[in-house]
N, C-alpha and C positions, 0 to 999 in steps of 0.2 A: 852256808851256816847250818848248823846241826841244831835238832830241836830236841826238847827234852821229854821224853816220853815218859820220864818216871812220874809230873803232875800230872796224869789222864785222871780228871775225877770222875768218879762214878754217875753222871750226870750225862756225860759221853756217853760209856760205854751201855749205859740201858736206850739211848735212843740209840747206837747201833744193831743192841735187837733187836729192837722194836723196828728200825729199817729192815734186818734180814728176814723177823717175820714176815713182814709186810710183802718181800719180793718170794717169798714162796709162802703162797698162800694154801693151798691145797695139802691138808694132811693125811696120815694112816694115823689112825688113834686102835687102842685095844680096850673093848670091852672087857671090866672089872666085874665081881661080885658088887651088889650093893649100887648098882647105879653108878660107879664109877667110871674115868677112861685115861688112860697113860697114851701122850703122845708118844709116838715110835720115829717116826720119822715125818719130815717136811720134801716136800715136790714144788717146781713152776708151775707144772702143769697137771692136768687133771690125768689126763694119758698113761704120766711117768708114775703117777702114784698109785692109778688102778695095774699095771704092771707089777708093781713090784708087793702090788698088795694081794697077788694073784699066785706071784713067789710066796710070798709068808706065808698063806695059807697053806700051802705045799707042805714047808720046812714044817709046822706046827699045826695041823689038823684039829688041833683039840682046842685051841683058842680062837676066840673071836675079833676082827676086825673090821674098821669102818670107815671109808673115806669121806671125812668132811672140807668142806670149805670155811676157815676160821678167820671171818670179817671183823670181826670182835674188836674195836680198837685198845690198844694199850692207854694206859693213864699217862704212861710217861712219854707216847709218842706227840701227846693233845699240848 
């Protein structure tokens, strides 16, 4: 039997981010002017993400990045 994927409500798909957050927790975020910070990317692990935060530094010398751990729970994961 086929299912109809055109009713996915919106109720779904925010706890499916809040799952894919959740399963990469470690990110690269970029220091903004102003106290700001733009994530970049998400990692499993803490390893992959100091790696590749080690690449960007390369590619863009002149920007700043930082690797956090974002436990922070979502509202819509509660």
């Amino acid at each position: 039997m086929s299912q109809n994927t055109d009713s996915i409500d919106s109720t779904s798909e925010t706890r499916a981010i809040a799952y894919t957050k959740r399963l990469n927790p470690w990110a690269i975020v970029r220091l903004l002017p102003n106290r700001q910070k733009a994530t970049v990317a998400r990692f499993r692990s803490r390893c992959d993400a100091d790696c590749n935060m080690q690449r960007m530094r390369q590619l863009t010398p002149n920007a700043s990045f930082m690797v956090v751990f974002d436990c922070q729970p979502d509202k819509a994961a509660i």
